[in-house]
C-alpha positions as CSV (number, residue, x, y, z in Angstrom):
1,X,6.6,-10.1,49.0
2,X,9.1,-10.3,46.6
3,X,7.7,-13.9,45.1
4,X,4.5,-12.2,44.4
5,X,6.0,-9.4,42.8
6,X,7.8,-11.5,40.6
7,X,4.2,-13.7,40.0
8,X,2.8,-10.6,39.1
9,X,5.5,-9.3,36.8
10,X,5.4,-12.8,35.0
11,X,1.5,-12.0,34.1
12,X,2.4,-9.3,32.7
13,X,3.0,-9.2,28.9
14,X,5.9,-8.8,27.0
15,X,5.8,-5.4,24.7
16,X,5.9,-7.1,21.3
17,X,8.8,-4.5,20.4
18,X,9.1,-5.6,16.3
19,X,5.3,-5.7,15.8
20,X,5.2,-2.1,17.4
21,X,8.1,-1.5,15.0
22,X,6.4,-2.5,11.8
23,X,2.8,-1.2,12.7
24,X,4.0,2.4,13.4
25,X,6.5,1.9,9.9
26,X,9.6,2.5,12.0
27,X,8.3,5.2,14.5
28,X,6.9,7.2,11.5
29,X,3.5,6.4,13.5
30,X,5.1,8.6,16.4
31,X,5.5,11.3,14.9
32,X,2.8,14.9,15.0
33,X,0.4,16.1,14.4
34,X,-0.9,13.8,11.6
35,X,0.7,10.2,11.8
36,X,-1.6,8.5,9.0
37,X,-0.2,11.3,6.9
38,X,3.5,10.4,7.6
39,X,2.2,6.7,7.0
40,X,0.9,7.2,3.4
41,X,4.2,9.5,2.6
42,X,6.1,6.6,3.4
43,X,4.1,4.2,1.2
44,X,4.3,6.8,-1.4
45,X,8.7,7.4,-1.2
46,X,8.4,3.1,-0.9
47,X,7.0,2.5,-4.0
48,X,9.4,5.1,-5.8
49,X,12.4,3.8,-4.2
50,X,10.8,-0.3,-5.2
51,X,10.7,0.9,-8.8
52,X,14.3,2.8,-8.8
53,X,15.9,-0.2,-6.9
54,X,14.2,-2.6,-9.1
55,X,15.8,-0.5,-12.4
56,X,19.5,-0.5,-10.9
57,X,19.2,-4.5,-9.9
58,X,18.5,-5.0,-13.4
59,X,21.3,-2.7,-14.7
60,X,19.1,0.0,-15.9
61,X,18.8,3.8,-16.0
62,X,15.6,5.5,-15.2
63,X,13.5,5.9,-17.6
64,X,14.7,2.7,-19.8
65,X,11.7,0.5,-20.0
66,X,11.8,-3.5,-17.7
67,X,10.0,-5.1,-20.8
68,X,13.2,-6.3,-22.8
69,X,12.8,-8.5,-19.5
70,X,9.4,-10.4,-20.2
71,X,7.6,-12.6,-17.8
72,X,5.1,-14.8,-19.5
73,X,1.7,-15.1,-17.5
74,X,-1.4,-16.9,-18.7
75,X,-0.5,-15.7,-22.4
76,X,0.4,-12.4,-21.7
77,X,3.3,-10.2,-21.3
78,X,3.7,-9.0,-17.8
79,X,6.0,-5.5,-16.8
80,X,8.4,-7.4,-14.6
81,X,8.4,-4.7,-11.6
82,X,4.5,-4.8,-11.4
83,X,5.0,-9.0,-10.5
84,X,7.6,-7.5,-8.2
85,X,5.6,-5.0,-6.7
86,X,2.2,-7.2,-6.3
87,X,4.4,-9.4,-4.3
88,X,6.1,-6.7,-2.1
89,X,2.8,-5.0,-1.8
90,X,1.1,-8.5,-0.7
91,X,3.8,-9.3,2.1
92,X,3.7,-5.6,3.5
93,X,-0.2,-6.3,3.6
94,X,0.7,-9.2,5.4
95,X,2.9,-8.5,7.8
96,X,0.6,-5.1,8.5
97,X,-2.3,-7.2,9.9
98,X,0.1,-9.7,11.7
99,X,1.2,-6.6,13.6
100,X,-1.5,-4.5,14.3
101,X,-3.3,-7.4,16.0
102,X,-0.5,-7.8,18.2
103,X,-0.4,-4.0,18.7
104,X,-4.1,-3.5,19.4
105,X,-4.1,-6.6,21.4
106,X,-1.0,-5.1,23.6
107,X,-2.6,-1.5,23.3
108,X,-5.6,-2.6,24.3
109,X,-7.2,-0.4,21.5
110,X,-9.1,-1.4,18.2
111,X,-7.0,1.1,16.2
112,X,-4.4,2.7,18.0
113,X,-3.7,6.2,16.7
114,X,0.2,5.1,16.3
115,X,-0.4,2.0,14.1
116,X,-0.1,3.6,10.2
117,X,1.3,0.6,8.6
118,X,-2.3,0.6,7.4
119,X,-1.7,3.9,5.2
120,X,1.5,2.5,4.3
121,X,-0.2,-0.5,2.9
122,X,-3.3,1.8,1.5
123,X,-0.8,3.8,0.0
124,X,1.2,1.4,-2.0
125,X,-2.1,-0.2,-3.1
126,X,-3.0,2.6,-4.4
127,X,-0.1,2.8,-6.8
128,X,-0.2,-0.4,-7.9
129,X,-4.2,-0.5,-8.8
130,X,-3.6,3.2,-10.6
131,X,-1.2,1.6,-12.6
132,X,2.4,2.8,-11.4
133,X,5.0,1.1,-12.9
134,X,7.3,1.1,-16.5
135,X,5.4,3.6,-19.0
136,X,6.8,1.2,-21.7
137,X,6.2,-2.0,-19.8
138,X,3.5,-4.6,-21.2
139,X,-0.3,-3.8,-20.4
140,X,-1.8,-5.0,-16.9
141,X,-5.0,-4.9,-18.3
142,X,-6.4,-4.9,-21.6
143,X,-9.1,-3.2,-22.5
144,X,-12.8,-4.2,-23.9
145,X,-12.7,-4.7,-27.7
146,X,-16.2,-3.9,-30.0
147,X,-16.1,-4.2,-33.5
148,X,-12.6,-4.4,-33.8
149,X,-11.8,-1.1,-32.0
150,X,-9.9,-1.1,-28.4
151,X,-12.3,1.1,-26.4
152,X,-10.0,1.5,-23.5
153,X,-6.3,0.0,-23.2
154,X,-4.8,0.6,-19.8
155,X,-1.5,0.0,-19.3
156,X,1.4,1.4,-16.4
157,X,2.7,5.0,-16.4
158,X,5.9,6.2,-15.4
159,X,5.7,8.1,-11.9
160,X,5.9,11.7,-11.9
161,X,5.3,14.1,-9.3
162,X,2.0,15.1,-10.0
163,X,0.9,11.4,-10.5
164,X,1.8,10.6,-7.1
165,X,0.9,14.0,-5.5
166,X,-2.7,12.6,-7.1
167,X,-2.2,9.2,-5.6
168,X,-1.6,10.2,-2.1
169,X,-4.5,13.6,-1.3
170,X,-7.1,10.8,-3.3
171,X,-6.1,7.9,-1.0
172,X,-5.8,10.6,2.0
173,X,-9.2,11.9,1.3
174,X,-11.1,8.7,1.0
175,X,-8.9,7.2,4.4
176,X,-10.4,10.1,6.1
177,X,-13.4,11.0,4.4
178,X,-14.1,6.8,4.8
179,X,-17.6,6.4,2.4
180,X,-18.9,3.3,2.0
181,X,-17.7,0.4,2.9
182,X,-14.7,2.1,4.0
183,X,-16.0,2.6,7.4
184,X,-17.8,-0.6,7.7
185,X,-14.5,-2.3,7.0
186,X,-13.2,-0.8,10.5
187,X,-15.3,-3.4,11.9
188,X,-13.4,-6.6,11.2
189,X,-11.8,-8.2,13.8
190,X,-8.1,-7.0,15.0
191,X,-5.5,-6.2,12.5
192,X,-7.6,-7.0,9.8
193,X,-10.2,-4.1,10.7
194,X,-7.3,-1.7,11.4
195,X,-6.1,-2.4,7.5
196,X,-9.3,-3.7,5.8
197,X,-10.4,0.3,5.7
198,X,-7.3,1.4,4.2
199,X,-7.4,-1.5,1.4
200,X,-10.7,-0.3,0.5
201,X,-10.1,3.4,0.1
202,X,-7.4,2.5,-1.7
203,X,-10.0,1.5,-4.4
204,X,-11.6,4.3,-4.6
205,X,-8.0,6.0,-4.5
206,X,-7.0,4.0,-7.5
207,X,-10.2,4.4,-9.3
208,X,-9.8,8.3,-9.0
209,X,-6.4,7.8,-10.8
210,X,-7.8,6.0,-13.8
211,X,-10.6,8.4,-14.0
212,X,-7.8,11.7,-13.9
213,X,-6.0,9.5,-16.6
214,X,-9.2,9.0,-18.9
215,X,-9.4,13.1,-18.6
216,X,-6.1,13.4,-19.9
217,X,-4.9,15.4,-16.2
C-alpha cells in the first residue's frame, strides 16, 4: 500500500514554483477582479522605474538627457537607455514564453487566467515601439526625406503621465478588444500563443501612440 502510494506520488509533477512566479509577475496575476490589468500596470511602473534606474546608474537627474553617452550603431547615434531597454524588454519576452509553457503545461490550460506576464510583456512593448525613452536622446527612427524636406522625424519622448495613461487603455483595449491578428495569434503553440497576442496588440498599441503624437495630443 504504501509502495504504491509513493509510485503514484512520484508520477506526479513537481509544481514549477519560479515559472508560476514569473508568469503571474510575482502573484500580481492573483490578484481580482481584473489580473491582465494588474499585469499591464506593472509593465507600465517597470518601464518607468528601467528609465529612472538607468538615469541614477549613470549619475543623472531626471530630466538630464543619456545622449552625452552615445552608442554608435550602423552610423547612427543610438539613446543609450532605448539599447538598454530593447534588451530588458527582449529577455522579459523571453523568460514570459519559457514560463507560461511550463504553467499551461502544469495548469493544464492554454492560457490560464493567472498567467499576465503576457501584459507585462505587451505593456513594455508598447512603450518601447511608441517611443518612450530620453526626449533629448538621439532619433530611433528617422524619418522619410523628399526634396530635401524631413516629412516625419520620430524620435523618443520623455514619459509623462498622460503619455503612459495613453500607452496602457490603447494596449488594454486592443488586448481585450483582440482585432486582427491579435486573436489568431492565441493560437500558437504553448507559451508562445499565451504572449504572441499580447505582442501583437502591442502594435497596434504603439501605433495609436504615434498617431496621438502626429495630432499633437
Amino acid at each position: 500500500m504504501t509502495a504504491a502510494t509513493d509510485s503514484g506520488a512520484a508520477l506526479t509533477p513537481r509544481k514549477p514554483r519560479f515559472s508560476y512566479l514569473v508568469a503571474t509577475a510575482f502573484g500580481l496575476g492573483y490578484l481580482k477582479p481584473a489580473p491582465g490589468t494588474w499585469g499591464s500596470l506593472a509593465g507600465v511602473l517597470a518601464s518607468t522605474a528601467l528609465l529612472l534606474v538607468f538615469r541614477a546608474a549613470v549619475g543623472l537627474r531626471f530630466g538630464v538627457s543619456l545622449s552625452v553617452f552615445p552608442i554608435q550603431a550602423a552610423g547612427r547615434l543610438f539613446d543609450p537607455f532605448v539599447v538598454f531597454q530593447i534588451g530588458w524588454t527582449v529577455t522579459i519576452a523571453a523568460a514570459g514564453v519559457w514560463a507560461a509553457s511550463r504553467v499551461a503545461a502544469f495548469a493544464k490550460a492554454h492560457d490560464p487566467q493567472f498567467v499576465v506576464i503576457d501584459e507585462v510583456s505587451g505593456q513594455q512593448l508598447t512603450l518601447l515601439l511608441g517611443g518612450f525613452g530620453s526626449r533629448h536622446g538621439a532619433h530611433i527612427i528617422q524619418g522619410l526625406v523628399w526634396a530635401n524636406y524631413p516629412l516625419a522625424v520620430f524620435g523618443s519622448i520623455e514619459p509623462n503621465w498622460k503619455y503612459l495613461l495613453a500607452g496602457f487603455i490603447l494596449f488594454r483595449v486592443f488586448d481585450i478588444w483582440k482585432p486582427f491578428p491579435v486573436r489568431q495569434a492565441e493560437s500558437l503553440p504553448g507559451g508562445l500563443g499565451i504572449m504572441a497576442d499580447d505582442w501583437v496588440a502591442a502594435l497596434y498599441a504603439a501605433a495609436g501612440l504615434w498617431i496621438a503624437r502626429w495630432l499633437g495630443l
